[in-house]
C-alpha positions in Angstrom: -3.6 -13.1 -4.0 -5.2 -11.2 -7.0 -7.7 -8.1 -7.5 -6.5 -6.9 -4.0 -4.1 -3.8 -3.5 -0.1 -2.8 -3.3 0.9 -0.3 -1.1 4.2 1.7 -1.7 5.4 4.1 0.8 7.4 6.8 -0.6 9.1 10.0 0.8 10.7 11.3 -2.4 14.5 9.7 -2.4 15.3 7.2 -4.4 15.7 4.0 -2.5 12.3 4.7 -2.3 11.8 5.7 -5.8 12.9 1.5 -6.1 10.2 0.7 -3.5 7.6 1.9 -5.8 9.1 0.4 -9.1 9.0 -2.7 -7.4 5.0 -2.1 -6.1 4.2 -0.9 -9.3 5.3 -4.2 -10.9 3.8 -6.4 -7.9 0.6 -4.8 -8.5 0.6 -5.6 -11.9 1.7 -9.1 -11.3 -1.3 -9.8 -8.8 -3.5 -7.9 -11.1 -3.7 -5.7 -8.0 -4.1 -1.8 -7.4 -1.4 0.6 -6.6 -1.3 2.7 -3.9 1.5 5.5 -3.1 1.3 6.6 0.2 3.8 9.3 1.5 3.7 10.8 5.0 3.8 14.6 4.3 7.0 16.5 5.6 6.8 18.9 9.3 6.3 22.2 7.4 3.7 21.0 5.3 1.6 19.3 9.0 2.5 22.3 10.3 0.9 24.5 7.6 -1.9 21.8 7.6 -3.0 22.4 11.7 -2.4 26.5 11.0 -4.8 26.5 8.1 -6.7 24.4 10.1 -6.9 26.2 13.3 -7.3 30.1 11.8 -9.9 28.9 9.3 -8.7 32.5 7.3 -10.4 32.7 4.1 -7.4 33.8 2.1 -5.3 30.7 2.6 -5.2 28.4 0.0 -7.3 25.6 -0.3 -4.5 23.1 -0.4 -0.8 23.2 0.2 2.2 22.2 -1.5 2.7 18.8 -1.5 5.9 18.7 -3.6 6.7 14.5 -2.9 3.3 13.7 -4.4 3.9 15.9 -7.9 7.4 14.4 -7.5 5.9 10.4 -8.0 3.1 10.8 -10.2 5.7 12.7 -12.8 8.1 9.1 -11.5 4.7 7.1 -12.8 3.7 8.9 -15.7 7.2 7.9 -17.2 6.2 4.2 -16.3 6.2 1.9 -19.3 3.0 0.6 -17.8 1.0 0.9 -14.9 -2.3 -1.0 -13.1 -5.8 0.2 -13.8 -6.6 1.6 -11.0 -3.4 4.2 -9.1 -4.2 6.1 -6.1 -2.3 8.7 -4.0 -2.6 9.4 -0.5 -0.8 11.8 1.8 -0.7 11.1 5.1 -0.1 12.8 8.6 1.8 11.8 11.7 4.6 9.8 12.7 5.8 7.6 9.6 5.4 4.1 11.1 2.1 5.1 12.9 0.7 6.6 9.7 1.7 3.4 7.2 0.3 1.0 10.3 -3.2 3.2 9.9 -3.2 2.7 6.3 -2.2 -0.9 6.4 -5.4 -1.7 8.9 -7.6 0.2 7.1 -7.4 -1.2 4.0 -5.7 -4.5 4.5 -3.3 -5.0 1.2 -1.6 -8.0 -0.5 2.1 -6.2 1.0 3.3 -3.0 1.9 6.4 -2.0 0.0 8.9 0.1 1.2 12.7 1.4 0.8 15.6 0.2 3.4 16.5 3.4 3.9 14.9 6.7 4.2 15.6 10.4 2.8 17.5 11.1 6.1 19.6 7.7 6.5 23.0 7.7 7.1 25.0 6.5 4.0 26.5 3.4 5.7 23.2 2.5 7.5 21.8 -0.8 6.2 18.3 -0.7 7.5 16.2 2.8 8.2 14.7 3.3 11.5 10.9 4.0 9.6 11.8 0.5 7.9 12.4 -1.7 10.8 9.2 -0.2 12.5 6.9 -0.8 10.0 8.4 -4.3 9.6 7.5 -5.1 13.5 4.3 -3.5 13.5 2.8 -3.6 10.7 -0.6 -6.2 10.2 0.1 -7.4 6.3 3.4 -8.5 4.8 6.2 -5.6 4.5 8.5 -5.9 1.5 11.4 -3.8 2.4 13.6 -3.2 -0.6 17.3 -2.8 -0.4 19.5 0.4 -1.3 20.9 0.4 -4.7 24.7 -0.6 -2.8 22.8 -3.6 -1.3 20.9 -5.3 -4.3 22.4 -7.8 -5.7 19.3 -9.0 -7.9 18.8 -8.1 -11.3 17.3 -4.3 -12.3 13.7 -4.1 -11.7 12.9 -4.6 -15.4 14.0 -8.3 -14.6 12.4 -8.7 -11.1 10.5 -11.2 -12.0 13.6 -13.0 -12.4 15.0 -15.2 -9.6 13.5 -18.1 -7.7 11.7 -16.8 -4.2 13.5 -18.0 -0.9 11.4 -19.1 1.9 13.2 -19.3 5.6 11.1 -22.3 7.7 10.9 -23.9 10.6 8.9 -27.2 9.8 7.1 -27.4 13.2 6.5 -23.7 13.7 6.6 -21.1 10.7 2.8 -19.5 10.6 0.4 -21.1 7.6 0.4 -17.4 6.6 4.6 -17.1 5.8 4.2 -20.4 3.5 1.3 -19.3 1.6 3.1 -15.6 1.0 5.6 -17.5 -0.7 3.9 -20.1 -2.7 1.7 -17.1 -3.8 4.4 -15.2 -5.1 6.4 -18.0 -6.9 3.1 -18.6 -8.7 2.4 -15.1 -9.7 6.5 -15.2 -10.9 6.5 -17.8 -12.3 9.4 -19.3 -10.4 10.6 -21.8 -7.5 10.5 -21.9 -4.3 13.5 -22.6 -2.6 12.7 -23.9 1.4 15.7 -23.5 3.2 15.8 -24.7 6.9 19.1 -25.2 9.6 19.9 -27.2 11.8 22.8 -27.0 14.4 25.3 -29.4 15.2 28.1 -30.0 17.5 31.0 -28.5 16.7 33.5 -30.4 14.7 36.8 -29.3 13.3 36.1 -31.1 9.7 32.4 -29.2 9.2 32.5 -26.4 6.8 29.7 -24.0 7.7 30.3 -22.1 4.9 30.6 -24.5 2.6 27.7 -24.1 -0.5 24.6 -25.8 0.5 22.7 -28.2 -1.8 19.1 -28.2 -2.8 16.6 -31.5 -3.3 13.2 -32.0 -4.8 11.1 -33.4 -2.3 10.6 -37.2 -4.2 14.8 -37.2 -4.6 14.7 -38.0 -0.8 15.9 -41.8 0.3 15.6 -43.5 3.4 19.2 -44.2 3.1 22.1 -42.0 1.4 24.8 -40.1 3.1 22.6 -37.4 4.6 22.9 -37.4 8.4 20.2 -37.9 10.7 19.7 -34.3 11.6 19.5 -33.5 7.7 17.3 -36.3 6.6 14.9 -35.8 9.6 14.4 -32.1 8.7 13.7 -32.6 5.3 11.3 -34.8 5.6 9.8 -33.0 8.3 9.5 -30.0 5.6 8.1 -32.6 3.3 5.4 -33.1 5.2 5.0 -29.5 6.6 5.0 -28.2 2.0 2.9 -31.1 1.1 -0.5 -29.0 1.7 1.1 -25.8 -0.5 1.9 -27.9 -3.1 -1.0 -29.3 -3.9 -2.7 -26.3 -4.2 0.2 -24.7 -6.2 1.1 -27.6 -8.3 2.9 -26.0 -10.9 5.2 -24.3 -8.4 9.2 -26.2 -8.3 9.8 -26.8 -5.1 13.9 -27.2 -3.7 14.2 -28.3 -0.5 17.7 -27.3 1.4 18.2 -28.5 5.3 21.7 -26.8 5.8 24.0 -26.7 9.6 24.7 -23.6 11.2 23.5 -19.9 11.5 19.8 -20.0 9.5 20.2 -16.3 8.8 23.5 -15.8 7.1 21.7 -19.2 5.3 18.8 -16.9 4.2 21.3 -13.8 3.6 23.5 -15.7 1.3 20.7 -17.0 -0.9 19.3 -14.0 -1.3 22.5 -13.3 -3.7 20.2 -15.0 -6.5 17.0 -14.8 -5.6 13.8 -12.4 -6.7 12.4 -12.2 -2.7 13.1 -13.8 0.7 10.5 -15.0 2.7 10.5 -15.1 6.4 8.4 -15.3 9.8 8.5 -11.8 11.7 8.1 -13.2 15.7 9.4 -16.3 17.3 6.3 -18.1 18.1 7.6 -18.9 21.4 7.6 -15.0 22.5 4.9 -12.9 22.1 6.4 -9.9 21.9 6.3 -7.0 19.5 9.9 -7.1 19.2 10.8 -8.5 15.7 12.4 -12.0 15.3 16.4 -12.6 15.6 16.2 -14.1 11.9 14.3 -11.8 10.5 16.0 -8.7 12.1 19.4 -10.0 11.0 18.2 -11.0 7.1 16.5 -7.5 6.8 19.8 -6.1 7.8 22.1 -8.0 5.3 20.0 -8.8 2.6 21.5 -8.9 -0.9 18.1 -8.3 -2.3 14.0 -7.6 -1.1 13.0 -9.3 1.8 8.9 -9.9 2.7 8.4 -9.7 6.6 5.0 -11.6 6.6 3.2 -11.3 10.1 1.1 -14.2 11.4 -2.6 -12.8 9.4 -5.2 -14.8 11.3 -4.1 -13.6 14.9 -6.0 -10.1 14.7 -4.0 -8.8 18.0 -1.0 -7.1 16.5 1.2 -9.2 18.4 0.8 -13.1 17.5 3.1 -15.4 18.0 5.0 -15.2 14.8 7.8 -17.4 13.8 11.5 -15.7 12.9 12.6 -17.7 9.9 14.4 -20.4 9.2 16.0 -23.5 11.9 15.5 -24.2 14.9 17.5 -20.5 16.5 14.2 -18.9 14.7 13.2 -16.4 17.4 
């Protein structure tokens, strides 16, 4: 994942003024370009099909495009910035116009704010966000509100181990590789985290902190129940690929009871970027994954959405997260 591009939507307020400070310094970690798209407001499409239709000879040649001047003034402060920056303003409905520009050019990620210029204060996810996320053909990386974030400024993104939500026998190639990928450019673990359910019992704690293994700590005996032990090796065997390409990438292996969202939620306290599935595999549907739906909502920190990138259609069969309640 290097010499590709970033994409950061913007429209001007600042959760997604954090969107593009965290592009800018994902571009620079993959050695990537940086693109800032923005979809342009009503009055300035509106100005756009006038001009357009009256072809008058004394309207300006362009009009004001006062989000654009606001970012690259944003950029310009940047301590550093990738070799190669472009701007694009775009017209249309925001989710329609960030899908166009994710198929045309196919980027590493598209980055993106929670929330948008018009969200309500208390909302946790914007409705522009949680379209993209469903429809969108490359890896969304939707980046939590300033109230939400929990993970270090952006100076110290890098910071953090990266999460990955799996389900062993089902999670797309793509959604491990996203992961791996961006552990390696960071510098950092990954962290598998997988759940399992059991019956209920009055003495099991499901919020009880959940521990984390390398895969070679694993015994065929121990105290680990069945359901436990049986996961992790199935993960074992589902990483072992990933690792050997990424050799130099930690690896913690976690196979936790209960709800594999509020799982994924609660370790995204600590960590740089969660990792999960967008579709349950089992429903093709473009309706976005119970997991994924539920960590994009409560997320302490970013979150990648990766679709499943070899099904060309739009709407593969893509896995939800983490566990076996991954749709």
């Amino acid at each position: 994942m290097s010499n590709g591009l970033v994409i950061a939507a913007v429209d001007g307020s600042e959760h997604s003024l954090r969107a593009l400070e965290w592009a800018r310094t994902a571009a620079l970690r993959h050695g990537a370009a940086l693109m800032v798209a923005h979809v342009l407001p009503d009055a300035s499409q509106l100005y756009a099909g006038r001009r357009s239709a009256l072809r008058h000879p004394n309207e300006p040649e362009e009009y004001a495009d006062p989000i654009g001047d606001h970012v690259r003034r944003v950029l310009e402060a940047s301590p550093e910035l990738p070799p190669d920056v472009r701007y694009e303003a775009l017209e249309g409905s925001v989710p329609e116009a960030l899908r166009v520009i994710a198929d045309e050019n196919r980027p590493l990620m598209l980055v993106m704010g929670s929330r948008g210029r018009g969200g309500f204060a208390t909302l946790l996810l914007g409705s522009n966000s949680r379209a993209v996320s469903t429809t969108a053909t490359c890896p969304v990386i939707v980046v939590p509100h300033a109230d939400r974030d929990a993970v270090a400024a952006a100076s110290e993104a890098s910071a953090g181990r990266v999460v990955l939500g799996l389900h062993a026998a089902e999670t797309p190639e793509d959604v491990l590789t996203f992961a791996f990928a961006e552990a390696a450019a960071r510098g950092t673990t990954v962290q598998v985290v997988s759940a399992y359910g059991l019956p209920p019992s009055p003495t099991l704690l499901i919020d009880s902190p959940f521990a984390v293994i390398p895969p070679e700590a694993l015994a065929d005996d121990g105290d680990a129940i069945p359901a436990e032990r049986e996961m992790l090796r199935s993960q074992t065997r589902r990483l072992a690929p990933l690792r050997a390409r990424w050799p130099d990438v930690p690896v913690e292996q976690a196979a936790v009871p209960g709800d594999p969202a509020g799982r994924l939620v609660a370790a995204s306290r600590s960590a740089a970027l969660v990792v999960v599935g967008r579709h349950h595999p089992r429903r093709r549907s473009l309706l976005m994954g119970s997991v994924a739906n539920a960590v994009l909502q409560h997320a302490h920190g970013p979150v990648a959405v990766v679709p499943d990138l070899t099904d060309d259609s739009g709407d593969a069969a893509e896995t939800g997260g983490a566990g076996n309640a991954g749709g």
